[in-house]
BALOBA-1460 file (C-alpha; in Angstrom, 3 decimals):
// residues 230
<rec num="1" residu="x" x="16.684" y="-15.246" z="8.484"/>
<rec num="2" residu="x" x="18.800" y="-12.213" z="7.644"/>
<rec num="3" residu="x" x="19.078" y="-9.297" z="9.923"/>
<rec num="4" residu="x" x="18.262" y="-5.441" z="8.998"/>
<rec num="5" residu="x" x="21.647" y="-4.387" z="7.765"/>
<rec num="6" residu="x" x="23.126" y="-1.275" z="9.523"/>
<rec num="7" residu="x" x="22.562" y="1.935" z="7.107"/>
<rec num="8" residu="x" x="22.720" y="5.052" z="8.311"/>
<rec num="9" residu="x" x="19.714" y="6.882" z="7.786"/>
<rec num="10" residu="x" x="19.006" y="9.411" z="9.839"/>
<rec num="11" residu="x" x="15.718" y="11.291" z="10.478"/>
<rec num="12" residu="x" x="16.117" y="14.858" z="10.088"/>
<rec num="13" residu="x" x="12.296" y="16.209" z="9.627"/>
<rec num="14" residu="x" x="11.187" y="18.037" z="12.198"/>
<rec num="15" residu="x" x="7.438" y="18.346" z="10.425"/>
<rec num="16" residu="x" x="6.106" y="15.341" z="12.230"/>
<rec num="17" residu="x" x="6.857" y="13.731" z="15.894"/>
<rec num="18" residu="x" x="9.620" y="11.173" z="15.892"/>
<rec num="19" residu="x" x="7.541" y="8.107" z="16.313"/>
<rec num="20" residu="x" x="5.378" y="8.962" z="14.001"/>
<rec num="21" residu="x" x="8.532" y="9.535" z="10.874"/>
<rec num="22" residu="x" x="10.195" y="6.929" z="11.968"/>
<rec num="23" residu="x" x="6.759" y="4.575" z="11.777"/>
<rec num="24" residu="x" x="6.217" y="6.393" z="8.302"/>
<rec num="25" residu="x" x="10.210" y="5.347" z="7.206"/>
<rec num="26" residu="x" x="9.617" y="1.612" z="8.210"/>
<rec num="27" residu="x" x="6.262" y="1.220" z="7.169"/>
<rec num="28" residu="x" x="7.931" y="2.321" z="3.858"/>
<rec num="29" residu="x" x="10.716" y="0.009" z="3.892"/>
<rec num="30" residu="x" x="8.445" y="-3.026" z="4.493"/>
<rec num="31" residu="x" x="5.971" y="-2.449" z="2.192"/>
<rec num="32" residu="x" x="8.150" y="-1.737" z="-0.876"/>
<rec num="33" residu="x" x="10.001" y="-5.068" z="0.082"/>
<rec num="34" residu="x" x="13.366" y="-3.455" z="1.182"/>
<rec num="35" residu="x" x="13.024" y="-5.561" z="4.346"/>
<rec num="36" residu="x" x="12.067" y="-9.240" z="3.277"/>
<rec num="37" residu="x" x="8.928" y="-11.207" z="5.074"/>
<rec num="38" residu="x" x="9.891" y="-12.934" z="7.661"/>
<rec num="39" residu="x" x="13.169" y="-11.040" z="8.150"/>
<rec num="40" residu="x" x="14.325" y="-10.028" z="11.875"/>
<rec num="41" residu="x" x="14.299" y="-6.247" z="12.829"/>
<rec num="42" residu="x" x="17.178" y="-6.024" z="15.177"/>
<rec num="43" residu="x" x="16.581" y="-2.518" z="17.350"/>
<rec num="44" residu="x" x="20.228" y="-1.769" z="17.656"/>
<rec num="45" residu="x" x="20.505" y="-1.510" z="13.787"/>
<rec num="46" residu="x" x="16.994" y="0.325" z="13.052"/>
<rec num="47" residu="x" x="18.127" y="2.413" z="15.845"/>
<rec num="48" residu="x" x="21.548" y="3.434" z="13.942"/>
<rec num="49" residu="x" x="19.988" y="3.549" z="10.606"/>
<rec num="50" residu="x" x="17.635" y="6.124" z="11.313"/>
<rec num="51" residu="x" x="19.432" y="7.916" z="14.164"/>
<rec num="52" residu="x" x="16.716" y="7.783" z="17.154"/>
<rec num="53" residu="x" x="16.717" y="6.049" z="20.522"/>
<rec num="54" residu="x" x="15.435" y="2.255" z="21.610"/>
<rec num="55" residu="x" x="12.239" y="3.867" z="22.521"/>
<rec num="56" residu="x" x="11.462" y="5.513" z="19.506"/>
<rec num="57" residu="x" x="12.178" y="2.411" z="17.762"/>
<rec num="58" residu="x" x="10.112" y="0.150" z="19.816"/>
<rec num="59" residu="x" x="6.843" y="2.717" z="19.691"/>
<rec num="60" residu="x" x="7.401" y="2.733" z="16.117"/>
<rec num="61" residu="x" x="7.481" y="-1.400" z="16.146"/>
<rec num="62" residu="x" x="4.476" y="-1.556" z="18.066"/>
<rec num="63" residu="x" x="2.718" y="0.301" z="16.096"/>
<rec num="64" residu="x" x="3.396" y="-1.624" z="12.650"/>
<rec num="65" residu="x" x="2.355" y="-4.130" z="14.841"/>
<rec num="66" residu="x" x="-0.989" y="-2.879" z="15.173"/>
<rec num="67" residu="x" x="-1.168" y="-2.623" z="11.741"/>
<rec num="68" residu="x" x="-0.352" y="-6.176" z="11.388"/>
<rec num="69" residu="x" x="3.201" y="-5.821" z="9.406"/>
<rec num="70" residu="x" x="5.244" y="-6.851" z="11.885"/>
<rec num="71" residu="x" x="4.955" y="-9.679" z="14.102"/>
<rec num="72" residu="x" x="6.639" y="-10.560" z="17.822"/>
<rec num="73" residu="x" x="8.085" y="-14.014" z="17.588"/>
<rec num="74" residu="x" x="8.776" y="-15.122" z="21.232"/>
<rec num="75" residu="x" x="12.562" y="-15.720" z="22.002"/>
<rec num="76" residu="x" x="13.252" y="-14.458" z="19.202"/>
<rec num="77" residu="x" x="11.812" y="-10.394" z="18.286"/>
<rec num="78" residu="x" x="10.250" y="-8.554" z="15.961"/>
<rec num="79" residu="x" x="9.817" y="-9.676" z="12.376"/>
<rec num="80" residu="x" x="8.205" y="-8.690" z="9.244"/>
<rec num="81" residu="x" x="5.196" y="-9.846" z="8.688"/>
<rec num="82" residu="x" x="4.585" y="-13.121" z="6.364"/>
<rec num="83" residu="x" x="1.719" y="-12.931" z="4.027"/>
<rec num="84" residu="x" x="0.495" y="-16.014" z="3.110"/>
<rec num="85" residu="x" x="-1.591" y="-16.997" z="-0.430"/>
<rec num="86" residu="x" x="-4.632" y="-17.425" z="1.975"/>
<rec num="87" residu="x" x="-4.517" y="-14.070" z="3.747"/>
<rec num="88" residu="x" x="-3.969" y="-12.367" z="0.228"/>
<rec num="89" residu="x" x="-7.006" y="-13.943" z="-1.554"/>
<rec num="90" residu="x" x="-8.934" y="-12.831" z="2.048"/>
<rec num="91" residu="x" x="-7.608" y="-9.344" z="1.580"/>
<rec num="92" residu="x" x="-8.232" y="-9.312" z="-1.897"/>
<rec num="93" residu="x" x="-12.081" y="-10.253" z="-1.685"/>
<rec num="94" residu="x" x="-12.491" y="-7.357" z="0.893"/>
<rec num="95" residu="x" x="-10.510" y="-5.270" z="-1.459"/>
<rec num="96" residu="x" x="-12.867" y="-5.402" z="-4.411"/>
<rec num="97" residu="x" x="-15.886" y="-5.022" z="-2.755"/>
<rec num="98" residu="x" x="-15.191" y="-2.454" z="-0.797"/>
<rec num="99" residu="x" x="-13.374" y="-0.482" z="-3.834"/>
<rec num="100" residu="x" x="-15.539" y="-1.053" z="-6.385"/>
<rec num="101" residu="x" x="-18.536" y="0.625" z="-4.399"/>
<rec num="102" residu="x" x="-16.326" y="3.102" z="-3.987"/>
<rec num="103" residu="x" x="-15.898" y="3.803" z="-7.678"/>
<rec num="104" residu="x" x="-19.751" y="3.305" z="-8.023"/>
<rec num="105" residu="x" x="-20.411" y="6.625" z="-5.517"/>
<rec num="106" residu="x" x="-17.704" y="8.314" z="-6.817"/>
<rec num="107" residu="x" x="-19.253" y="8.247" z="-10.488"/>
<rec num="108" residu="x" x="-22.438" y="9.104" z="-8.913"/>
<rec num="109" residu="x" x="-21.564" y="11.537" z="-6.224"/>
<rec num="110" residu="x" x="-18.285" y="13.543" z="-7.142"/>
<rec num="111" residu="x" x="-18.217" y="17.353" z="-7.551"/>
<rec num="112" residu="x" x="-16.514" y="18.799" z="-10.245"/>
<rec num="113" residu="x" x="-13.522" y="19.924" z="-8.229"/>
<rec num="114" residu="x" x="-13.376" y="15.865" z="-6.699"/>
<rec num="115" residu="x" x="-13.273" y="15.093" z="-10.258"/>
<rec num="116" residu="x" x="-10.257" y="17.697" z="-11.273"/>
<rec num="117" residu="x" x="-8.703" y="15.686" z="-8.502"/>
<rec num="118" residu="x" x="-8.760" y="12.389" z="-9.380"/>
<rec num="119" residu="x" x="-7.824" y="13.159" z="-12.448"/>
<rec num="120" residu="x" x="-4.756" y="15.476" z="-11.097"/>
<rec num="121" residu="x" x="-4.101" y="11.773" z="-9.108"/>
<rec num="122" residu="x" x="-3.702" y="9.373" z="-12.191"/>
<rec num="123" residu="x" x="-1.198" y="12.342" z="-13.885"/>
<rec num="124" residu="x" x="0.239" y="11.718" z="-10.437"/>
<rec num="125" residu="x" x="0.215" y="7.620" z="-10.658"/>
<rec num="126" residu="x" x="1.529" y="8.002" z="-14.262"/>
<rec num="127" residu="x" x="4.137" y="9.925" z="-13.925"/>
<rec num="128" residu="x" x="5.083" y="7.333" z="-10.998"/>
<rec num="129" residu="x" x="5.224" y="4.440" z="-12.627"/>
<rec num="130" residu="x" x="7.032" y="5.956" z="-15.206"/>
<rec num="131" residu="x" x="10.007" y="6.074" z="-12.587"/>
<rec num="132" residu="x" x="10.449" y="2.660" z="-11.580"/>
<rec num="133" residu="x" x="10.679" y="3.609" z="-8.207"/>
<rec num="134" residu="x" x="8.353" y="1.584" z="-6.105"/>
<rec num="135" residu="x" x="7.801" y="3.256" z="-2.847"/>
<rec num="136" residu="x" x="6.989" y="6.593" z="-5.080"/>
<rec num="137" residu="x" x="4.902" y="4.113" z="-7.353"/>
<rec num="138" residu="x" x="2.844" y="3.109" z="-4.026"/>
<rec num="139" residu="x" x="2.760" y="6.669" z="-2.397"/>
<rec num="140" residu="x" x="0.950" y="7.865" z="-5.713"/>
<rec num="141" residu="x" x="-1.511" y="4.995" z="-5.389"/>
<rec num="142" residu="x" x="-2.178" y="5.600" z="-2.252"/>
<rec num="143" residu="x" x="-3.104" y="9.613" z="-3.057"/>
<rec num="144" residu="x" x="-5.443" y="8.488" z="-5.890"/>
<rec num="145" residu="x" x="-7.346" y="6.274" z="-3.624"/>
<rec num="146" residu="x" x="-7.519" y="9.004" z="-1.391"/>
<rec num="147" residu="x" x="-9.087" y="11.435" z="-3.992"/>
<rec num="148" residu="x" x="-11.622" y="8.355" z="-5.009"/>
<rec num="149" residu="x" x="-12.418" y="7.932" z="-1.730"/>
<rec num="150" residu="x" x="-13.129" y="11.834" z="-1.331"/>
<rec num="151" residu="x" x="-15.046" y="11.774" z="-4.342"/>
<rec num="152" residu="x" x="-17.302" y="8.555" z="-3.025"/>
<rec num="153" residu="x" x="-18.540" y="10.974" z="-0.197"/>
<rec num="154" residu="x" x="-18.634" y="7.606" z="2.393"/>
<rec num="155" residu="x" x="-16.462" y="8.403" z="5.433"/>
<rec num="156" residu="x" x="-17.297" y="4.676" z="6.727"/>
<rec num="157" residu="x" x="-16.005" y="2.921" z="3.433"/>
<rec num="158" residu="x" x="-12.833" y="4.985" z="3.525"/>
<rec num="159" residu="x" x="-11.961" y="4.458" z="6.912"/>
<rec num="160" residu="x" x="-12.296" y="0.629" z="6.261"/>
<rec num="161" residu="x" x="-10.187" y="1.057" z="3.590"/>
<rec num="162" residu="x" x="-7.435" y="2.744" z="5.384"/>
<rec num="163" residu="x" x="-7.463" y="0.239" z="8.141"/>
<rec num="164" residu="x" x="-6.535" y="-2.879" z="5.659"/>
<rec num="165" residu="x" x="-3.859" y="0.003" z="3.728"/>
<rec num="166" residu="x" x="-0.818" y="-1.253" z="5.141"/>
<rec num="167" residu="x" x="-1.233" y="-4.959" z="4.054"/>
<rec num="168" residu="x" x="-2.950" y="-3.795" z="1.315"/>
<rec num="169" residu="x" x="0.259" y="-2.006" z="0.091"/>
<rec num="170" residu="x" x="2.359" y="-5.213" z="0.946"/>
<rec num="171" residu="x" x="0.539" y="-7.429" z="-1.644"/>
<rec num="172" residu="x" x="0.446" y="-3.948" z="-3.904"/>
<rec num="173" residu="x" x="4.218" y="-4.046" z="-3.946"/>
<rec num="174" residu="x" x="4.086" y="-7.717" z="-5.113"/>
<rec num="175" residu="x" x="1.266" y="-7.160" z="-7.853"/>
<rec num="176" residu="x" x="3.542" y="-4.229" z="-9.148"/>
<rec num="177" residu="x" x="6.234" y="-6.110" z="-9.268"/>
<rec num="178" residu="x" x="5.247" y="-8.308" z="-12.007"/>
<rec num="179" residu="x" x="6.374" y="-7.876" z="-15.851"/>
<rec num="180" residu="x" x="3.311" y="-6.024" z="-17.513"/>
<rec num="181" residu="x" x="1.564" y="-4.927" z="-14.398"/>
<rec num="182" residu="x" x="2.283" y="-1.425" z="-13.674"/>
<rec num="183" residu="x" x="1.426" y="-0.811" z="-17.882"/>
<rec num="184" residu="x" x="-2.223" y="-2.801" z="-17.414"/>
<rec num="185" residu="x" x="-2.388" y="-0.948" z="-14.325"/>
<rec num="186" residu="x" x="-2.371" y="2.319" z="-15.308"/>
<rec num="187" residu="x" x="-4.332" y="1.618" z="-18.214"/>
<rec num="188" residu="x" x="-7.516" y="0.038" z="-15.540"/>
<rec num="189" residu="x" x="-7.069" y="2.838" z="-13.586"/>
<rec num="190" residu="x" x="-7.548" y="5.406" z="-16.968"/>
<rec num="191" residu="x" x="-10.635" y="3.443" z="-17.422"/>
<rec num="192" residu="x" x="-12.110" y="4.056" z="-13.974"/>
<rec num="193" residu="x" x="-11.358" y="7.838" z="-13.855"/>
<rec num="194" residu="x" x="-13.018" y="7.862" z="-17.880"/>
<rec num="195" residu="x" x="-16.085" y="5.598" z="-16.427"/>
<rec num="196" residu="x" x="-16.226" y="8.536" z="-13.038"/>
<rec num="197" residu="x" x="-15.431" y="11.806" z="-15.285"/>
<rec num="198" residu="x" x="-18.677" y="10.328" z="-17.380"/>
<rec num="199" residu="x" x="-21.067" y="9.443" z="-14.461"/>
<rec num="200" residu="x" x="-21.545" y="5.921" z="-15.648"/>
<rec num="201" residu="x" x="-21.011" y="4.505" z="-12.032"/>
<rec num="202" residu="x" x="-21.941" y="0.714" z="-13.023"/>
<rec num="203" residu="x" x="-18.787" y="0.506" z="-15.207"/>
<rec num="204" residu="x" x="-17.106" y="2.129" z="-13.131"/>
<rec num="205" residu="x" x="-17.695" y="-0.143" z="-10.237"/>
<rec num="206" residu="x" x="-17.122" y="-2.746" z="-12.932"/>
<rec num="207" residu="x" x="-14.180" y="-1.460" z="-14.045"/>
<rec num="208" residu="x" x="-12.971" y="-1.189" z="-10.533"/>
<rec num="209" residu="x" x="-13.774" y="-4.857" z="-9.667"/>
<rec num="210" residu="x" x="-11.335" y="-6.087" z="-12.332"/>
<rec num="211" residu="x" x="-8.445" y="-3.443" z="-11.741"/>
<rec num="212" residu="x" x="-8.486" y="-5.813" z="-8.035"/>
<rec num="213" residu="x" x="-8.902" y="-9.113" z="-9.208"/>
<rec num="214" residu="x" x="-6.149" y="-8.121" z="-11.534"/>
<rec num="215" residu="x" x="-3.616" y="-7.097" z="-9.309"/>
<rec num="216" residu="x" x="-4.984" y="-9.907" z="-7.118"/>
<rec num="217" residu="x" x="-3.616" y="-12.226" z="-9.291"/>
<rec num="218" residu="x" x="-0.353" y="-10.877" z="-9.673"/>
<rec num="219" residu="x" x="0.226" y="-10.165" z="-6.293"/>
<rec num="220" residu="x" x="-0.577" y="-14.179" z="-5.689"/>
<rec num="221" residu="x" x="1.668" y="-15.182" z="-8.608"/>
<rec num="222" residu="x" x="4.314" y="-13.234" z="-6.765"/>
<rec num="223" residu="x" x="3.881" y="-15.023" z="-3.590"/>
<rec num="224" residu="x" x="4.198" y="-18.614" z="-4.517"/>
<rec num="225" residu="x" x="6.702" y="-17.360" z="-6.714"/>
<rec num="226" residu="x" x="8.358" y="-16.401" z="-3.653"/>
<rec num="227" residu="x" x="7.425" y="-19.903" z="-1.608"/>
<rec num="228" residu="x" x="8.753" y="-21.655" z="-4.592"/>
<rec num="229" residu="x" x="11.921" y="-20.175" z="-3.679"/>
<rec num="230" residu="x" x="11.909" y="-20.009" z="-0.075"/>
């Protein structure tokens, strides 16, 4: 396994305690595959790239952690996390039925103004993708789920949600990753705001059941793609 190599990078917001941007930074790095699963995270070099002290570094660690995208290997440190086919198909199954009854309340429960959101969200996912970038690609998803969410008016589901994000954006990184996804994508997406701004929540829960499964089965092309290759 490869080591983080030594970049500088330093942290220069003051908007946010350390920790918490340097968390944010990492969290970012892992998920949009800049740091490989399974790859060591050597303090010394996270702690020149972003310019903070050992103990910011290992706070931030513990918390990814937490979150379940990094993992302690005894004797040997911190590592990213490895997702395996399993866990993503497990993820996956939570993912759709949890989103798709989100997408169901939404069409039957959003305001006007939660609508004019949503919709300001996919401009905000289009003009994304239309970048290339992928860590802006998965910031934008994540601010349209969080207008669908607002729109579903069920604190409970969205908090679920938001506990499986991280991992969730792991295998989202993968799914994106794949020739013709991010066009297919955007045009599921389209469909579920259309099948919201209408009020017919059954397609939309429909609609929103596929758009997973979908990216489900990129995302698990990606990764024995990946094994294949290991």
């Amino acid at each position: 396994m490869t080591s983080v190599q030594p970049e500088t990078k330093k942290i220069v917001s003051v908007a946010a305690p350390l920790r918490k941007q340097v968390t944010e930074a990492l969290r970012e790095a892992i998920v949009s595959m800049e740091f490989a699963s399974g790859q060591r995270l050597v303090e010394r070099d996270l702690c020149e790239r972003f310019g903070v002290s050992r103990t910011v570094v290992r706070e931030a660690l513990r918390h990814l952690e937490a979150e379940g995208l990094v993992e302690l290997v005894p004797n040997h440190g911190p590592v990213v996390s490895t997702m395996t086919s399993s866990d993503a198909r497990d993820l996956y199954e939570v993912r759709e039925s949890l989103e798709s009854l989100v997408a169901q309340r939404c069409a039957e429960r959003a305001t006007s103004e939660q609508k004019v959101a949503l919709a300001a969200a996919l401009d905000g996912v289009r003009g994304a993708y239309q970048t290339g970038d992928l860590g802006y690609e998965l910031k934008a998803k994540d601010q349209f789920y969080e207008a669908l969410y607002a729109g579903a008016g069920n604190p409970m589901i969205a908090a679920l949600l938001r506990g499986i994000q991280a991992r969730a954006q792991m295998l989202r990184g993968y799914s994106l990753q794949t020739p013709g996804r991010v066009e297919r994508s955007l045009e599921e997406l389209e469909q579920i705001v259309a099948a919201i701004q209408s009020g017919n929540a059954a397609l939309a829960r429909k609609i929103a059941a596929t758009h997973v499964r979908n990216a489900g089965d990129a995302a698990l092309a990606r990764l024995e793609e990946l094994d294949a290759t290991a």
